[in-house]
C-alpha positions in Angstrom: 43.5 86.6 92.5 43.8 86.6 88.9 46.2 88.3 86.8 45.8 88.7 83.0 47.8 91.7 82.3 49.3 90.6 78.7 52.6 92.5 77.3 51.9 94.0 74.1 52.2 91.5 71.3 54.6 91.4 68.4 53.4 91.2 64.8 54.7 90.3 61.3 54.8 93.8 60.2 51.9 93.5 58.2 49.0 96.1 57.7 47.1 95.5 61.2 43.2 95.7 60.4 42.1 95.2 63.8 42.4 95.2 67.8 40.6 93.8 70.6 42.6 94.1 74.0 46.0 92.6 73.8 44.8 90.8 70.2 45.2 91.9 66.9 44.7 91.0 63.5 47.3 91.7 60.6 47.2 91.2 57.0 50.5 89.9 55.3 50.9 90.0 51.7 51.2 86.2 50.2 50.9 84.5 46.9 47.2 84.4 45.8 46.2 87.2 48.0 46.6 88.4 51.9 47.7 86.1 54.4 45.7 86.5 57.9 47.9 86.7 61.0 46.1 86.4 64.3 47.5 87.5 67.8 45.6 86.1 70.5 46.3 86.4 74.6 45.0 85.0 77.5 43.0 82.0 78.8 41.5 80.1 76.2 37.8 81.5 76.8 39.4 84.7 76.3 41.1 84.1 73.4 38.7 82.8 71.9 36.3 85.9 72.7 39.2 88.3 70.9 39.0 85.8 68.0 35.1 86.1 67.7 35.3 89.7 68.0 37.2 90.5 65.2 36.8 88.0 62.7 33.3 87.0 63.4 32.2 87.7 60.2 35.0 85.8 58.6 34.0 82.9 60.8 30.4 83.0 59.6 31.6 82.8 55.9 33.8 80.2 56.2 30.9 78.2 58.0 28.7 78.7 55.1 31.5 77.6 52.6 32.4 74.5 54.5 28.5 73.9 54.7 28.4 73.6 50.9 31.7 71.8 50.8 29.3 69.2 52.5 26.1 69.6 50.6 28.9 69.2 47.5 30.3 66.1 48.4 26.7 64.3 48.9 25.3 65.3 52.1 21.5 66.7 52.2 21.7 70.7 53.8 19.1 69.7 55.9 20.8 66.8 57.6 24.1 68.5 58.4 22.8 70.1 61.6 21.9 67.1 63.3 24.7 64.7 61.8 27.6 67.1 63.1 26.0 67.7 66.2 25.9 64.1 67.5 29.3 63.9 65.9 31.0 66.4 67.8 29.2 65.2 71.1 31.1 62.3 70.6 34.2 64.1 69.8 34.0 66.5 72.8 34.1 64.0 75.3 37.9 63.6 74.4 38.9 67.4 74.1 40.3 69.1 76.4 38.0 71.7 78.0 40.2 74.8 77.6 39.9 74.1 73.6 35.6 74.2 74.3 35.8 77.6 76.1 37.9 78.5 72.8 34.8 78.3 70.8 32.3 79.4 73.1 34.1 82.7 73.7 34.2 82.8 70.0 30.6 82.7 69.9 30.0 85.4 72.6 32.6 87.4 71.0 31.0 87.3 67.3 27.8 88.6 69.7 29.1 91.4 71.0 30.4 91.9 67.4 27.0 92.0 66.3 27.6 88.8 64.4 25.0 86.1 64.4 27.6 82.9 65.1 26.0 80.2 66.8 27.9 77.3 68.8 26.6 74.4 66.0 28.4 76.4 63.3 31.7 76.4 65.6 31.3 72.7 65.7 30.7 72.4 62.5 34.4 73.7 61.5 35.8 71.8 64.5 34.1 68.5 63.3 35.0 69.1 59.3 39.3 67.4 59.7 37.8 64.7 61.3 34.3 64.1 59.5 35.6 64.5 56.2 38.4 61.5 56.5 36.2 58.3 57.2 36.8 55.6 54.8 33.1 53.6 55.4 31.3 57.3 55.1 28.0 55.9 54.4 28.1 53.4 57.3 29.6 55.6 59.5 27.1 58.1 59.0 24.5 55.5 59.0 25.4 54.6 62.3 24.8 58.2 63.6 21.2 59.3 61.5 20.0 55.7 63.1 20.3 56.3 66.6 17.4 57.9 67.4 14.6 56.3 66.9 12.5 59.0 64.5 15.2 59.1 62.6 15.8 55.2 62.2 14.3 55.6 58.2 16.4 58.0 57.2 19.2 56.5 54.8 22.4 57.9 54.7 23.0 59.9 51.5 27.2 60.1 50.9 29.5 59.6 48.3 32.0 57.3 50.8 30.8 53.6 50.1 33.7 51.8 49.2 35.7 54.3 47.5 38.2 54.2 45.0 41.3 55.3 44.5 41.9 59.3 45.7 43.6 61.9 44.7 45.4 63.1 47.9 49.0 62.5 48.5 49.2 64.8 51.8 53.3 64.2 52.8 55.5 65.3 55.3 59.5 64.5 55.9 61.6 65.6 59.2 65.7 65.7 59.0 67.9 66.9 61.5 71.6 66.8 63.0 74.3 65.7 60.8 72.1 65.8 57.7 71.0 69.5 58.1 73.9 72.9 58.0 74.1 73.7 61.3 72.4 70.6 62.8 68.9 72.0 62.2 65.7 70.3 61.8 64.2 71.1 58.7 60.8 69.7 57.9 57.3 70.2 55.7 53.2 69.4 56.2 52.0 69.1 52.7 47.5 69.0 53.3 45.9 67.9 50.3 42.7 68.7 50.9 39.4 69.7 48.0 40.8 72.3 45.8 40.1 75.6 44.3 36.5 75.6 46.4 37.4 79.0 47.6 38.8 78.1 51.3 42.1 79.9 50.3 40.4 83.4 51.1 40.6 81.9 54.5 43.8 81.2 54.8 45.4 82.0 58.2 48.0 81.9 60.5 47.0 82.0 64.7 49.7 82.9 67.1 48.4 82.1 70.8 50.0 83.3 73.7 47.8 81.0 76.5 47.6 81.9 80.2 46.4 79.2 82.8 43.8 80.8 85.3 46.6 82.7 87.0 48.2 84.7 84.2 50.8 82.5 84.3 52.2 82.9 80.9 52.6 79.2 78.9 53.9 77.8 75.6 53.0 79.9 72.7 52.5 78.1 69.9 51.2 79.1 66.1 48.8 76.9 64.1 48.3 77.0 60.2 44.8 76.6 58.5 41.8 78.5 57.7 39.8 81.4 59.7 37.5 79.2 62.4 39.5 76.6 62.7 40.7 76.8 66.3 42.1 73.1 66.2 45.6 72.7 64.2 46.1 71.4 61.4 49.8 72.0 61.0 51.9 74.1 63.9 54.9 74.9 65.6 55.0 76.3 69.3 58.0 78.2 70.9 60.0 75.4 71.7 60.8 74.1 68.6 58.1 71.2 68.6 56.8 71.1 64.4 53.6 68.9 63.8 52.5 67.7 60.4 49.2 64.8 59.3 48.5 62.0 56.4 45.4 60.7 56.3 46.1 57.1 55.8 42.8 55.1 55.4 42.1 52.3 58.0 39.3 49.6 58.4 39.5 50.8 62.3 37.2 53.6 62.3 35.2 55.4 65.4 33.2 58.4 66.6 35.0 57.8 70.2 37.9 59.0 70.4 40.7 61.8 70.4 40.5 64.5 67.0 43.6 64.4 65.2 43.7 68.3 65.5 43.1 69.3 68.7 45.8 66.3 69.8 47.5 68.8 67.8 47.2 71.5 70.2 47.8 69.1 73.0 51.2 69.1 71.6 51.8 72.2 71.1 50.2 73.5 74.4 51.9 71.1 76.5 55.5 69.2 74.7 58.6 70.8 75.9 60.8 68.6 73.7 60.3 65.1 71.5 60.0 63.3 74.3 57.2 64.8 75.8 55.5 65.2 72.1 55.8 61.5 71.9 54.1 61.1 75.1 51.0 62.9 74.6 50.7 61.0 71.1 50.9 57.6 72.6 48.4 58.2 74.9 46.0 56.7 71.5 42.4 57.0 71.4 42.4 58.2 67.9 39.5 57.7 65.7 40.6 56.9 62.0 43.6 55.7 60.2 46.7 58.4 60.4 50.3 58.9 60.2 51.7 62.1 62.1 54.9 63.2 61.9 57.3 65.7 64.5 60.5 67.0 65.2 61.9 68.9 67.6 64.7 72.1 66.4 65.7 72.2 70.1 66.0 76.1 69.7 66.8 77.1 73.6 70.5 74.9 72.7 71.1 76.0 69.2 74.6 76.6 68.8 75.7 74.2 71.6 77.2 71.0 72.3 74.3 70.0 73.8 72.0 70.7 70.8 69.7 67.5 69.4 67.2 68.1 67.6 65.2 64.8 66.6 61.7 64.1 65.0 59.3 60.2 65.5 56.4 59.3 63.3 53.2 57.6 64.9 51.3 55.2 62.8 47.5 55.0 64.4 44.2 53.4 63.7 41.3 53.2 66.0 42.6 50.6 67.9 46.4 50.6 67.6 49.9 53.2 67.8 53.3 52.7 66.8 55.5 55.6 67.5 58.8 55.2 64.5 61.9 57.0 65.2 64.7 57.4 62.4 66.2 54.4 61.5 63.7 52.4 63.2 63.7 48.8 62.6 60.0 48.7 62.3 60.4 50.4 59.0 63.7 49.1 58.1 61.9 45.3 59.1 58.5 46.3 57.1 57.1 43.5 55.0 53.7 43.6 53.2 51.3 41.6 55.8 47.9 40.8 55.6 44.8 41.5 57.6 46.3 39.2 60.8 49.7 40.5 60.4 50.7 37.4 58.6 53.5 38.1 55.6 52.3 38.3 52.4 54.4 36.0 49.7 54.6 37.4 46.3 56.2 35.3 43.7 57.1 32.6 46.5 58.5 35.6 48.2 58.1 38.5 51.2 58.0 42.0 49.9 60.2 44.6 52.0 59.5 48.1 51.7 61.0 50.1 53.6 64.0 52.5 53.5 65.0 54.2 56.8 66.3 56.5 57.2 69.4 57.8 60.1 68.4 61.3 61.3 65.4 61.7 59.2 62.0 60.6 58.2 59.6 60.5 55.2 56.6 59.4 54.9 53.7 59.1 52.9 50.4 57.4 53.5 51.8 53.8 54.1 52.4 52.3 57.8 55.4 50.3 58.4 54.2 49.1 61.4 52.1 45.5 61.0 49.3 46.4 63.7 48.7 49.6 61.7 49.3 48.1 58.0 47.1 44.9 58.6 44.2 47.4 58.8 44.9 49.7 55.8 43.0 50.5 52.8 46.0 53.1 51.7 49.0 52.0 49.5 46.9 48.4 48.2 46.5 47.5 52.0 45.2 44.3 52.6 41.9 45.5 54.0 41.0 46.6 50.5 38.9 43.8 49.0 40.5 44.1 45.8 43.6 45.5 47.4 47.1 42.8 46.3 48.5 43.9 49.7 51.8 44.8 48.3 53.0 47.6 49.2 55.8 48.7 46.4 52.1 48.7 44.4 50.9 51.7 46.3 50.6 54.8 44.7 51.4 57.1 47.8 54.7 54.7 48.0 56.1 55.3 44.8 55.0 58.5 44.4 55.5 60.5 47.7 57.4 58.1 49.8 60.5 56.9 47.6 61.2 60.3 46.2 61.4 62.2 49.3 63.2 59.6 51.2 66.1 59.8 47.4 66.3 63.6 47.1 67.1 63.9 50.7 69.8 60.6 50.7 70.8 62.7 47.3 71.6 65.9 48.8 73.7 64.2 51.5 75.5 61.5 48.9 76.1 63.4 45.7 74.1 61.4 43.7 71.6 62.0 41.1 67.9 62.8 41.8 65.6 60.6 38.9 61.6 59.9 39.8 58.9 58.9 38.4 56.3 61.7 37.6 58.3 64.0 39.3 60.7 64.7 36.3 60.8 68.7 36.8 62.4 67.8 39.9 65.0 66.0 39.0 68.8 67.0 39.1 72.2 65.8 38.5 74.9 64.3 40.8 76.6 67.0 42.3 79.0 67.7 45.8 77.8 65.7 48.5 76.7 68.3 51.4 73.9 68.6 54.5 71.0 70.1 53.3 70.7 73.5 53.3 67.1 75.4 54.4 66.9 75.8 50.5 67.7 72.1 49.6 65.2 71.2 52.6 62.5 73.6 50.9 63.1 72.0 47.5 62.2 69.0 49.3 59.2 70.2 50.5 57.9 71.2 47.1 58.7 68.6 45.0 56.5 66.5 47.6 54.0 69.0 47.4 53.8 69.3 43.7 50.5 67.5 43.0 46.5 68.8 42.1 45.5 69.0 45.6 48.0 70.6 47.3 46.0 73.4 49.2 48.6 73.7 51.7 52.4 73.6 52.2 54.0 74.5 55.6 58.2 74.5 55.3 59.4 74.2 58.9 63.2 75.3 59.7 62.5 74.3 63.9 65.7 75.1 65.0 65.5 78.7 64.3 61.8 79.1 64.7 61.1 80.0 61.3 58.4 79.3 59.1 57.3 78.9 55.3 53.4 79.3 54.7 52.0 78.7 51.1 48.1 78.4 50.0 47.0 77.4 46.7 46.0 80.4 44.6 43.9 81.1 41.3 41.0 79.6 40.5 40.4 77.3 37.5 42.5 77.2 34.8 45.0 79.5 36.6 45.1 77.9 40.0 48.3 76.8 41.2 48.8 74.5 44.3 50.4 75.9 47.7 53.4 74.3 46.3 54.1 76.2 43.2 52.4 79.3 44.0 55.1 80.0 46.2 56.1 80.8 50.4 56.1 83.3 52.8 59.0 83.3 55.8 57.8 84.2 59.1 60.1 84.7 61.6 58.1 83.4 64.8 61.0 84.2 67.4 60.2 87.6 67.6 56.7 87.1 67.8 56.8 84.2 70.2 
């Protein structure tokens, strides 16, 4: 027999707007305006019905903003429908069933709201992290208005072609033990994403509190993202796991396989510790070019001997994995390669690029790995037709990659912090020291200082507290997530 009596939940203290059973909905104050703070409990299904229930309406907006977000970007209205529906039958095959029932109790509770919501618009915001990331856009979405034969005339309309170079330079870093105060694992998810389109109204954090089909209470876990998006695009869960996503652009491209975000919740849902984080990533299947970065804060043994907190990348493509720890020598080994894996001579000579790093990492867009690199359009990969395949050329490298990987190294050493289009960051040599949570969130927003930044997640693991910024303003006064500034939340009381 089934028992889903849920304990009252614990908020943020903010102003709560609304209830539905054990969920609520809370309103924080935050740079750029309030800050959404979701309580959910129970199974999935029901979850997701206390979800649709309250912020159906929310849902519905965001869906038509997301819609024009398409239509912008090149997309006739008319073919949206169709084009996400067969692409999230192809992503549904590879997500997990509980994370379905999530947004079909969202649809029946938006009904019983009142609240026209329909399933196709809940795929439509599951499908958008994934849909909106292909490098071949107009093949790929060729390939899916083709299939069916009345439609075999219809030519894709999309600005993807062969693109050149973009604007984003999403980031993340992880650094733990000896050179963190206290041991801690400090980190950051930096999403640039398309600005100042009016998403940031949106903004949201969701705190889940799952039960499997007995009540049995399981991992609570928070996500970070926008209203109707059930999958994560940046989160923590109450064991100290922290997630953060590049996009990376990749030759190896599919509509078969795992979404990026709701691996996300995999994680979150079901990783104990780094170990079992890095076990559910390596599992592969992933559809497009990515680099993912986590660490572990190891909260439970905070304090202890036993305390070791610890953080991997994973370097994906369609086809391949590499899971990168600190100091790895796949990244201290990395030398520009080209589309067989073959080094690359420059001058007569092999170019090495990387700079590991012990108890941390920082990345960027680039892959150190050569299964992942030979495929990569990012950072002059040598998939790029007109790409050099050196890597010190990339943008994301000298811009995301060396700097985060020096200020941290400078905090630790004493030495001066000097980079390249990030001169209001720089600083003098000073004491050598481990990074404090402020030096750690300084980190965070010099990486996150760029045009695009939409989104900038600060994570201290260990203690199971958050930062949450959003871009705010509009136009000539917007201000990316970065500079407009953070708010703490303190997830172990609400976990």
């Amino acid at each position: 027999m089934q028992n889903l009596t849920i304990n009252p939940l614990n908020g943020f203290c903010g102003k709560i707007i609304c209830r539905e059973g054990p969920a609520l909905v809370e309103m924080i104050d935050a740079p750029g305006g309030d800050l959404y703070a979701i309580h959910l409990a129970g199974t999935h299904y029901e979850m997701g019905r206390q979800y649709g229930t309250m912020l159906g309406d929310k849902i519905l907006e965001c869906s038509v903003l997301t819609t024009a977000m398409l239509c912008e970007a090149g997309l006739p209205e008319d073919r949206i429908r169709p084009l996400v529906k067969k692409t999230w039958s192809r992503y549904a095959k590879n997500v997990p069933a509980v994370y379905l029932q999530e947004l079909a109790g969202i649809v029946d509770g938006a009904a019983q709201a009142g609240i026209a919501l329909t399933l196709d618009m809940m795929e439509t915001l599951a499908a958008i992290p994934e849909l909106t990331s292909y490098w071949h856009m107009e093949e790929m979405i060729g390939q899916l208005l083709s299939e069916e034969e009345e439609e075999a005339d219809i030519k894709p309309v999309w600005d993807g072609k062969e693109r050149g170079p973009t604007p984003i330079h999403c980031s993340a870093f992880m650094a733990w033990g000896n050179r963190c105060e206290s041991s801690n694992l400090y980190g950051c998810r930096n999403l640039d994403w398309s600005s100042d389109i009016g998403m940031a109204a949106f903004k949201a954090v969701t705190v889940f509190h799952p039960v499997d089909e007995y009540g049995i209470p399981c991992t609570s876990s928070a996500t970070f993202g926008y209203i109707g998006m059930l999958g994560s695009m940046a989160g923590m869960n109450a064991e100290g796991i922290v997630l953060s996503e590049i996009g990376a652009f990749n030759a190896r491209e599919t509509f078969d396989g795992r979404p990026w975000h709701y691996v996300f919740r995999e994680v979150l849902d079901g990783a104990n510790n780094i170990d079992e984080a890095a076990a559910i990533f390596s599992k592969g299947n992933y559809l497009q070019g990515y680099c993912f970065v986590a660490g572990w804060g190891d909260p439970r043994r905070k304090g202890t001997p036993a305390h070791a907190p610890k953080g991997f990348s994973a370097e994906v493509d369609a086809e391949n994995i590499s899971i990168l720890y600190d100091n790895d020598p796949q990244e201290r080994d990395a030398v520009c390669v080209d589309t067989n894996g073959e080094v690359l001579l420059f001058d007569g000579e092999p170019v090495y690029y990387g700079m590991p790093l012990e108890n941390a990492i920082a990345r960027a867009d680039i892959a150190f790995s050569k299964s992942v690199r030979s495929g990569q359009y990012a950072d002059k990969g040598p998939a790029g037709e007109n790409n050099s395949g050196n890597a010190k050329e990339g943008r994301t490298w000298r811009e995301l990659y060396v700097p985060i990987t020096d200020m941290i190294k400078a905090f630790n050493e004493g030495t001066a912090f000097d980079a390249p289009k990030k001169e209001a960051w720089h600083f003098a040599a000073g004491n050598p020291h481990p990074m404090t949570r402020d030096d750690a969130l300084r980190v965070c927003k010099m990486a996150g200082d760029n045009k695009d930044n939409v989104m900038s997640i600060f994570y201290d693991a260990s203690n199971l507290h958050v930062g949450v910024a959003f871009e705010a303003g509009s136009g000539e006064s917007w201000q990316s997530a970065s500079q407009a500034g953070y708010v703490m939340l303190d997830f172990a009381k609400v976990f």
